[in-house]
N, CA and C of each residue as an Amber inpcrd file, in Angstrom:
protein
   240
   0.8470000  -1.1800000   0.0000000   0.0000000   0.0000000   0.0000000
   0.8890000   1.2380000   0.0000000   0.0620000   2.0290000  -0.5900000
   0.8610000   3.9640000  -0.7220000   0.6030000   4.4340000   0.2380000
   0.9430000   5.2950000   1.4630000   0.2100000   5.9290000   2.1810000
   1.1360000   7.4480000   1.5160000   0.6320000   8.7960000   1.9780000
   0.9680000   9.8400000   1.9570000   1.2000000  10.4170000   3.6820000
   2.4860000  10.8990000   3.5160000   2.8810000  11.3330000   4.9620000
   2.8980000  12.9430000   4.8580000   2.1680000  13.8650000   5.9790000
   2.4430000  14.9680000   6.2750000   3.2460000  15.3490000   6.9270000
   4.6070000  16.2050000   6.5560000   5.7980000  16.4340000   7.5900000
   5.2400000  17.7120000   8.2190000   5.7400000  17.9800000   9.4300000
   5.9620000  19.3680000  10.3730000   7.4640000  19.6360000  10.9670000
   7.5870000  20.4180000  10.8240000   8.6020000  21.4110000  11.6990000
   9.9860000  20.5830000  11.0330000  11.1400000  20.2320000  11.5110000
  12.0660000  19.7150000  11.2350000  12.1870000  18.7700000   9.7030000
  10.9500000  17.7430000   9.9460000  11.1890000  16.4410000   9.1600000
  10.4510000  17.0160000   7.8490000  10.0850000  18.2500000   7.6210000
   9.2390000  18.6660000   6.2870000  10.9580000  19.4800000   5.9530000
  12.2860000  19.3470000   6.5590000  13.0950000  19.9790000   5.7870000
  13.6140000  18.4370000   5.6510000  13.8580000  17.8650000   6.4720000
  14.5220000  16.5740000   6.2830000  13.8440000  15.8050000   4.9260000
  12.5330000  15.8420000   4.9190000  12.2320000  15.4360000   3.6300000
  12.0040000  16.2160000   2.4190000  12.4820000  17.3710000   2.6180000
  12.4100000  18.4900000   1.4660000  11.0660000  18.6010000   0.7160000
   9.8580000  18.9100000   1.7680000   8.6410000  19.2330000   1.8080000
   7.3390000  18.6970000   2.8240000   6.5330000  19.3940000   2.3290000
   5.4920000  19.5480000   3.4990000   4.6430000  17.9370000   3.3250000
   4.7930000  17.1600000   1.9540000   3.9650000  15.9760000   1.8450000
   5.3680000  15.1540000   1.2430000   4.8080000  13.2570000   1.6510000
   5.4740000  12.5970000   0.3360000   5.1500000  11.4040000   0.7430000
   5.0590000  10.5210000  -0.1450000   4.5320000   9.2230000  -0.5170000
   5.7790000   7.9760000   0.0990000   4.9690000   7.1440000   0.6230000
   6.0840000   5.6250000   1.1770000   4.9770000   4.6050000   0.8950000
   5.7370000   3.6890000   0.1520000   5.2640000   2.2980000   0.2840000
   5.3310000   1.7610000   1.6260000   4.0840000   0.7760000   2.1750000
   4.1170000   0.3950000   3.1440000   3.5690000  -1.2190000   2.7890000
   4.1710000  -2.2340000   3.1610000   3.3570000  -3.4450000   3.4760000
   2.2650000  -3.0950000   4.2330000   1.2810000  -4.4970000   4.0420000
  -0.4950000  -4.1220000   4.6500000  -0.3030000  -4.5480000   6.0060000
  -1.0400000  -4.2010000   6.9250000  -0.3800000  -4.7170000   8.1930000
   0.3470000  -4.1630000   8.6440000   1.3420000  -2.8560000   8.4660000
   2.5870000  -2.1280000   8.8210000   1.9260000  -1.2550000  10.4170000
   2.7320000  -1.5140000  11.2120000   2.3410000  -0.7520000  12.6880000
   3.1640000   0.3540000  12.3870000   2.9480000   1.4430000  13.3550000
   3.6230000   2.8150000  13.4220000   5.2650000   2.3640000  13.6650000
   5.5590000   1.6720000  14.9100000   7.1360000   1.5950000  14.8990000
   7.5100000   1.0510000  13.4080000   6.8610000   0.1020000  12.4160000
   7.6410000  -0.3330000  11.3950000   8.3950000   1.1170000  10.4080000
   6.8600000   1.7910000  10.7970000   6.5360000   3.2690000   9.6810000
   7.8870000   3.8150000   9.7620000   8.1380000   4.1180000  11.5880000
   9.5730000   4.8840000  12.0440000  10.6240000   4.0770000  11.9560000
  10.8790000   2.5730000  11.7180000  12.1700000   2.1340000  10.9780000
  12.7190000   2.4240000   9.8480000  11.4530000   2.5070000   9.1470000
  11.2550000   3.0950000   7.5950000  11.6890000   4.4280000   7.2540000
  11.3300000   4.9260000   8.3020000  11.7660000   6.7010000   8.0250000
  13.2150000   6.3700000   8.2620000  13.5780000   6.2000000   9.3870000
  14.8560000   5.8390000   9.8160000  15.6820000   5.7440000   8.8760000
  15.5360000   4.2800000   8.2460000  16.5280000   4.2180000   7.3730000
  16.3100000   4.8360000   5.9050000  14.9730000   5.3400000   5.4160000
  15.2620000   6.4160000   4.2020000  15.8580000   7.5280000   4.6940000
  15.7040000   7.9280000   5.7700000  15.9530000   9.4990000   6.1760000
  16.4520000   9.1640000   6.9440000  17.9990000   8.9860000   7.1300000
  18.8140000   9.0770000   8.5580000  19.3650000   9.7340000   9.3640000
  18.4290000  11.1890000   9.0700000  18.8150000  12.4760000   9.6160000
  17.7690000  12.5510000  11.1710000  16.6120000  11.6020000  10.5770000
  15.4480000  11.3460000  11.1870000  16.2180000  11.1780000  13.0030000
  16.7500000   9.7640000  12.7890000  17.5290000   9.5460000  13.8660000
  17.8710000  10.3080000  15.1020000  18.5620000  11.8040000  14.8770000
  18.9780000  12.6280000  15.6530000  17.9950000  13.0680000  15.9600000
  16.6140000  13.2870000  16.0100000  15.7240000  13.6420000  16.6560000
  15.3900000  13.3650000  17.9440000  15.0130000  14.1440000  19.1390000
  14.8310000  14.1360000  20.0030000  13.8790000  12.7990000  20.4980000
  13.1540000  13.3590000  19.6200000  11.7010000  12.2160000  19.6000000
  10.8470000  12.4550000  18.4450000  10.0690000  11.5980000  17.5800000
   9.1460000  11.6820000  16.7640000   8.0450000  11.0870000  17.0960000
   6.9320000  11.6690000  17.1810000   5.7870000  11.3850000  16.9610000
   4.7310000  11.5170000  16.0580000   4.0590000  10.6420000  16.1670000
   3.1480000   9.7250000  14.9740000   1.9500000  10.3380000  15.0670000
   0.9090000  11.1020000  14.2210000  -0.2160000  11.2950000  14.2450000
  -0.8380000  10.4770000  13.3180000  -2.0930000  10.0160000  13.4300000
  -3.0110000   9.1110000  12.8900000  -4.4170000  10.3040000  12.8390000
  -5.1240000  10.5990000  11.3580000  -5.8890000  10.5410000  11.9160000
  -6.2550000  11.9670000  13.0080000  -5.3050000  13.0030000  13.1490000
  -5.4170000  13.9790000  14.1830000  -5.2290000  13.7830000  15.2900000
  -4.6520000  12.1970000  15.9350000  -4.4510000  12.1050000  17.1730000
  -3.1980000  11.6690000  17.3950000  -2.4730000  11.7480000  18.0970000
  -0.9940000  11.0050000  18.6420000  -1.6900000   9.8200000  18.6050000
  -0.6950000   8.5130000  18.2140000  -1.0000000   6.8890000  18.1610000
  -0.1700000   6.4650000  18.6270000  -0.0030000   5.0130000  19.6810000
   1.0820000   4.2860000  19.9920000   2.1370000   3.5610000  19.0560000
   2.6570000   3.0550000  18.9840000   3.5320000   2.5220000  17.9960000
   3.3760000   1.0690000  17.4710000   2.2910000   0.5470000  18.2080000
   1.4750000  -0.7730000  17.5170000   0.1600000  -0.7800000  16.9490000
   0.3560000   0.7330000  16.6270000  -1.0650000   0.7900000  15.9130000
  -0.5730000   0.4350000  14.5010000  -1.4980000   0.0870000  14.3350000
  -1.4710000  -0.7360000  12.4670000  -2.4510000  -0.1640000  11.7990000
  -1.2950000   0.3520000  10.7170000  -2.2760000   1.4520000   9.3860000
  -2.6200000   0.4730000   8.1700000  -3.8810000   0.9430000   8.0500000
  -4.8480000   0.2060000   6.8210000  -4.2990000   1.2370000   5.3120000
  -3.9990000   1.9990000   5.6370000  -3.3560000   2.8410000   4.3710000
  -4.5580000   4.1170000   3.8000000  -5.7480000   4.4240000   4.6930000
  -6.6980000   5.2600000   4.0860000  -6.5620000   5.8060000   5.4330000
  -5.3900000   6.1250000   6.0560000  -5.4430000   7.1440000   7.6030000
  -4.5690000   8.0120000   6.8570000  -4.9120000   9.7850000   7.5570000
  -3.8220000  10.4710000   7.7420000  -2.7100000  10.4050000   8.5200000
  -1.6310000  10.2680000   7.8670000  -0.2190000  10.2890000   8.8080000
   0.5380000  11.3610000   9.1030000   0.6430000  11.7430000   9.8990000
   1.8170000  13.4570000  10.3910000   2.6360000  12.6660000  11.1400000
   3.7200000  13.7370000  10.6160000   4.9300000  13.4690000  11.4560000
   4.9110000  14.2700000  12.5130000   5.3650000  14.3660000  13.8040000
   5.2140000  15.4150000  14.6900000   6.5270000  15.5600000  15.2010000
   7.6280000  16.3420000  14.9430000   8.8180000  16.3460000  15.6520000
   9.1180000  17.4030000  17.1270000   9.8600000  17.3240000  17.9930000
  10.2460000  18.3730000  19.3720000   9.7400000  19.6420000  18.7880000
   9.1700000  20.1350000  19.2830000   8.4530000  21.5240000  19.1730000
   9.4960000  22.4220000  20.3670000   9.9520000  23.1580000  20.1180000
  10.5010000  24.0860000  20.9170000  10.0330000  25.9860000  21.5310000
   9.9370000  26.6980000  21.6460000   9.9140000  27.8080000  21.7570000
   9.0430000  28.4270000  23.6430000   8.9060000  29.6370000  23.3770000
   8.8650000  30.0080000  24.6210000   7.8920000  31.4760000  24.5420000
């Protein structure tokens, strides 16, 4: 399956834009999603922490995408 990923803050430079497309096996849970990023994008790595939106909500990392969810990336938000 295709899913389309929405980047924010950091990982929309790491992926050199705000959208982009990953093949996913059917059955793929969120941690597989973030191995995946991992090793296409190994800039990913140095991140503080990434989190997974599904859908408009933060998801655990054994949630398993059917491929018709929205995906965001959510990286360390900083400011003051």
């Amino acid at each position: 399956m295709e899913v389309e990923i929405l980047a924010f803050g950091i990982t929309r430079d790491i992926v050199e834009g705000n959208t982009f497309r990953i093949s996913l096996n059917e059955g793929t849970s969120v941690a597989t999603l973030k191995e995946l990023l991992y090793q296409t994008y190994p800039r990913m790595k140095q991140l503080r922490s990434l989190r997974v939106a599904v859908n408009n909500e933060y998801v655990d990392e054994e949630v398993v995408l059917s491929g018709k969810e929205e995906i965001a990336l959510i990286p360390p938000v900083s400011g003051g």
